[in-house]
Every structure is written in C-alpha cells, then in structure tokens.
Backbone as numpy.savetxt, mean C-alpha at the origin, in Angstrom:
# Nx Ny Nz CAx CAy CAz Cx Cy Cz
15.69 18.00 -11.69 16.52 19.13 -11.41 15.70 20.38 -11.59
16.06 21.43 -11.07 15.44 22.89 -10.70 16.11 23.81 -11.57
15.51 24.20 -12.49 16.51 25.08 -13.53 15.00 26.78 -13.22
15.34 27.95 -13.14 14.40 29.40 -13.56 12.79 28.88 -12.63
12.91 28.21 -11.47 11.78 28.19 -10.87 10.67 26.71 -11.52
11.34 25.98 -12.21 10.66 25.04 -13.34 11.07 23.59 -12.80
10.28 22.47 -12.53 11.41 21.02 -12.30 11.49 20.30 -13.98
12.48 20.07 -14.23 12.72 19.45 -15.56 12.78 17.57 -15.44
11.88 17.27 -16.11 11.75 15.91 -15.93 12.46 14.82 -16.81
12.35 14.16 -16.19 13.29 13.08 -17.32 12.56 12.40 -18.11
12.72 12.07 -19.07 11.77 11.01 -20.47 12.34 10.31 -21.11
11.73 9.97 -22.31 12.41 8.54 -22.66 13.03 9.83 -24.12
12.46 10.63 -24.11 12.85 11.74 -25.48 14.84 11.93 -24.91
14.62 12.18 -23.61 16.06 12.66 -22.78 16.78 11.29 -23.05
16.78 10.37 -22.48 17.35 9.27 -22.63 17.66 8.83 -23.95
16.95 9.15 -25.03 17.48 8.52 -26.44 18.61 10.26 -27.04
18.14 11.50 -26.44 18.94 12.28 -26.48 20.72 11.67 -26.00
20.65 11.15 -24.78 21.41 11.32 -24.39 22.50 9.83 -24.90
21.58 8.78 -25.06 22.51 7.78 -26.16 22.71 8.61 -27.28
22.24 9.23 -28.22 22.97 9.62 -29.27 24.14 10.38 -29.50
23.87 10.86 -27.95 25.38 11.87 -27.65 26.47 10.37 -26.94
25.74 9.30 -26.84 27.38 8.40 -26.39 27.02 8.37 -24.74
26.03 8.83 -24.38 25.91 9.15 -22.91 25.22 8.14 -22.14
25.46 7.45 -21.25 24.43 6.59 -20.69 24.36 7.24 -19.07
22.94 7.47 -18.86 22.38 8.24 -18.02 22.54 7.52 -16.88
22.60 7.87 -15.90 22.98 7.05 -14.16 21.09 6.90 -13.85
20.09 6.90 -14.49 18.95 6.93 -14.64 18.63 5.31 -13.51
17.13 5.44 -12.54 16.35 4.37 -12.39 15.88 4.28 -13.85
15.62 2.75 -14.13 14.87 2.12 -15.44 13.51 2.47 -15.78
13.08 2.78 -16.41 11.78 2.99 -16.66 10.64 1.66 -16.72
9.51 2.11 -15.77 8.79 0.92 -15.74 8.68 -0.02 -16.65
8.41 0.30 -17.71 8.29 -0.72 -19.30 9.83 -1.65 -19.09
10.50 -1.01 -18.76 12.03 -1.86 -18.84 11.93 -2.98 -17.72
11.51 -2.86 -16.61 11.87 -3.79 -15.80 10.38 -4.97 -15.47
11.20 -5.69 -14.85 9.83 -7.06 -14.51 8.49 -6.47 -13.70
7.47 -6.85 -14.10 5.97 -6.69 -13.36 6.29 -7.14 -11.94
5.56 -6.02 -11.16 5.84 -6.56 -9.79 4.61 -7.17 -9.21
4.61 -7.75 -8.57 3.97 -9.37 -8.20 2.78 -8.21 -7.17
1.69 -9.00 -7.53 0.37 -7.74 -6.97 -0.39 -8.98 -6.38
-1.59 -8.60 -5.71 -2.41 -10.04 -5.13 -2.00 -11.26 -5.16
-2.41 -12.33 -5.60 -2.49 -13.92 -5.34 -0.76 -14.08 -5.67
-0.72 -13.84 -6.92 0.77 -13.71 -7.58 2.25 -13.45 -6.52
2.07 -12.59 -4.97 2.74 -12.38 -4.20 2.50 -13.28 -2.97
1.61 -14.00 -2.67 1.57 -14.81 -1.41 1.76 -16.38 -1.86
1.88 -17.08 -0.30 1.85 -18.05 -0.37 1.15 -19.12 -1.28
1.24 -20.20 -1.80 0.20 -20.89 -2.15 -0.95 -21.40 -1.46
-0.53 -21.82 -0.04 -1.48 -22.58 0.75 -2.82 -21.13 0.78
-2.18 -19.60 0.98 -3.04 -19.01 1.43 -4.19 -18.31 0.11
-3.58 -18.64 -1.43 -4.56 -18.51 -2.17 -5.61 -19.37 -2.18
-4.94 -20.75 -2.00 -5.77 -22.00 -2.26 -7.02 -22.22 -0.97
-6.37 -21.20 -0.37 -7.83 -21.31 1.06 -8.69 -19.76 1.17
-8.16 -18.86 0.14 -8.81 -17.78 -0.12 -8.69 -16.39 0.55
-7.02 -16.68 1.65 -6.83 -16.13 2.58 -5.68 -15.20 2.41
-5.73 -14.07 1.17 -4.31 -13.51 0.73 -4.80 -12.00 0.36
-6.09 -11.55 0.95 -6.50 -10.10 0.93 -6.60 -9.66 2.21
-6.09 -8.20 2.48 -6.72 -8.02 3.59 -7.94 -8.04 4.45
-8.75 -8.32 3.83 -10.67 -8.58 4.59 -10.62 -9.71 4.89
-9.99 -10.98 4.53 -9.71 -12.49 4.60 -8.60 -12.78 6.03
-7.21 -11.64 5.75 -6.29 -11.89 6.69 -6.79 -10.93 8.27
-7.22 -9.64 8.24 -7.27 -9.10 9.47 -8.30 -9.87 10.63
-8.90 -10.33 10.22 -9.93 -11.23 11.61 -9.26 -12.47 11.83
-7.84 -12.83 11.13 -6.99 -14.00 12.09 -6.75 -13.26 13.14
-5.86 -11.85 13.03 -5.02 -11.24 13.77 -6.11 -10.30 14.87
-6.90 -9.89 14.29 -8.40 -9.70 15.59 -8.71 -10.80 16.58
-8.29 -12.00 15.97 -9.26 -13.26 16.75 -7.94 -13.92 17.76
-6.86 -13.67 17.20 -5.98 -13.77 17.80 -5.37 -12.87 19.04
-5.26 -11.48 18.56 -4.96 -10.80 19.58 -6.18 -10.96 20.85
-7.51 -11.06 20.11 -8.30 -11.32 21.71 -8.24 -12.28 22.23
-7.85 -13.53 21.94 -7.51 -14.49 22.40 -6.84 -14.14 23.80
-5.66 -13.73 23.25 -4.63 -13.59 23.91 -4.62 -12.63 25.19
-5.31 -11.51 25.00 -5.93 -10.30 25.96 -6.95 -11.18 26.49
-7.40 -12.43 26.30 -8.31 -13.26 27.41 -9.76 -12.62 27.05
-9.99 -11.75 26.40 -11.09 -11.14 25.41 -12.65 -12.12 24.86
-13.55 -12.47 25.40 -14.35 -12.96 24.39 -14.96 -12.59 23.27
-15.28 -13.02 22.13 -15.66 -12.69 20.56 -16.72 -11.05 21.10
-17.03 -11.10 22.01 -17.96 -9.95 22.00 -17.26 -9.42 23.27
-16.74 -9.39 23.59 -16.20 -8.04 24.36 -14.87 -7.80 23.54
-14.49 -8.34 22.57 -13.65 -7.64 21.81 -14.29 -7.14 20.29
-15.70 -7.09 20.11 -16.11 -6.48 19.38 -16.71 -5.05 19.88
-17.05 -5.27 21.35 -17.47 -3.88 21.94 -16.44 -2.99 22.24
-15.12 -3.50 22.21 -13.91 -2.44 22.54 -13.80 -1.76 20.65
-13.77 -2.81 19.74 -13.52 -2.82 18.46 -14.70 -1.03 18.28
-15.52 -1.64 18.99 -17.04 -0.21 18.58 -16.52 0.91 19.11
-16.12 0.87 20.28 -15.87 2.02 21.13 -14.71 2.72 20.37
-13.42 1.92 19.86 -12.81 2.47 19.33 -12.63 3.31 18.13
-13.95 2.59 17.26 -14.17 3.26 15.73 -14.95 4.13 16.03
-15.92 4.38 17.17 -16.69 5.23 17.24 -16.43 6.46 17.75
-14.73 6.59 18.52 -14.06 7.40 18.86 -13.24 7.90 17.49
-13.15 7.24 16.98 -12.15 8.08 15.21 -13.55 8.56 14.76
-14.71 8.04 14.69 -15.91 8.86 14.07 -16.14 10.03 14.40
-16.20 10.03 16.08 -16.44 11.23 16.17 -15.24 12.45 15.76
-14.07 11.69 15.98 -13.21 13.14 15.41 -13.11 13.08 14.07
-13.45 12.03 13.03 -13.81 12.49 12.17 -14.71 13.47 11.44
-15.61 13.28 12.17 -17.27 13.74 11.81 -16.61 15.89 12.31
-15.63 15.98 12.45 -15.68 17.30 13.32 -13.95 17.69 11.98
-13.66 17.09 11.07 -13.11 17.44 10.42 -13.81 18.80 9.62
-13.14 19.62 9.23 -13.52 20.44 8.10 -13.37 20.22 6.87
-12.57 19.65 6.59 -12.05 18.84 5.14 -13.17 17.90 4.31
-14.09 18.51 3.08 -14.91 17.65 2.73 -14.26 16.06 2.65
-14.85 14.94 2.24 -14.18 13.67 2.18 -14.02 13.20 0.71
C-alpha cells in the first residue's frame, strides 16, 4: 500500500503485529511457510532424467531436429538458416547502446 509517497511492505514483524491484535491477515504465505517448489530433475519426468534429457541444452536440439525434419530441411541447411538468423539478432545487437 501507498501511504506520503512511500510503499509500505509487509513482514513477518506486521503479521505477528497483527495476530496479537486477533487479526488474521488475507496475506499470500510467506515462502518459509509453504512447500519447496520442484526445480530441475525433481520437476520432470523420470525416463527424461534417467537419459539426461531434462535441461534446456539437452531438450532444444530434439525440437531443432525435429522441426527440420519436418520443413524437409537437411542437418546443414538448417544450421545455415539457424546462422543467418543469429547473425541477424547480432547485428542489431551489436548497434545497441545499452552496455551488456
């Protein structure tokens, strides 16, 4: 909330304030309160840990090898479109002003 130009934040100081007054806050839970959320291996399949295939550097060259498939593409003329294309974000990168 916005009180004199200031945002006032919520804490765990507010929350035990506000049980002692009898108050239970309409509050999201605070991280410590709720379950760990499931990050790498822990969130995918089994088959795809057990074959090493549950990061993105592992999963995007199915879906590369696939989509050229499909566009009738061979392994190297869909790596020369792959060039042309990064080499077109380079150059408008390279012309940013924004250090990196």
């Amino acid at each position: 909330m916005r009180r004199s130009g200031r945002v006032r934040r919520r804490s765990p100081e507010h929350r035990d304030q506000g049980a002692r007054a009898g108050l239970t806050l309409p509050w999201t839970p605070f991280a410590h309160e709720v379950e760990e959320p499931k990050r790498g291996a822990a969130f995918q399949k089994p088959m795809a840990v057990k074959l090493g295939v549950f990061k993105p550097v592992t999963v995007y060259p199915f879906y590369e090898a696939a989509t050229a498939a499909q566009w009738g593409q061979t392994p190297r003329e869909a790596m020369a479109e792959s060039g042309e294309l990064w080499s077109s974000y380079s150059s408008v990168a390279s012309q940013n002003p924004m250090p990196g």
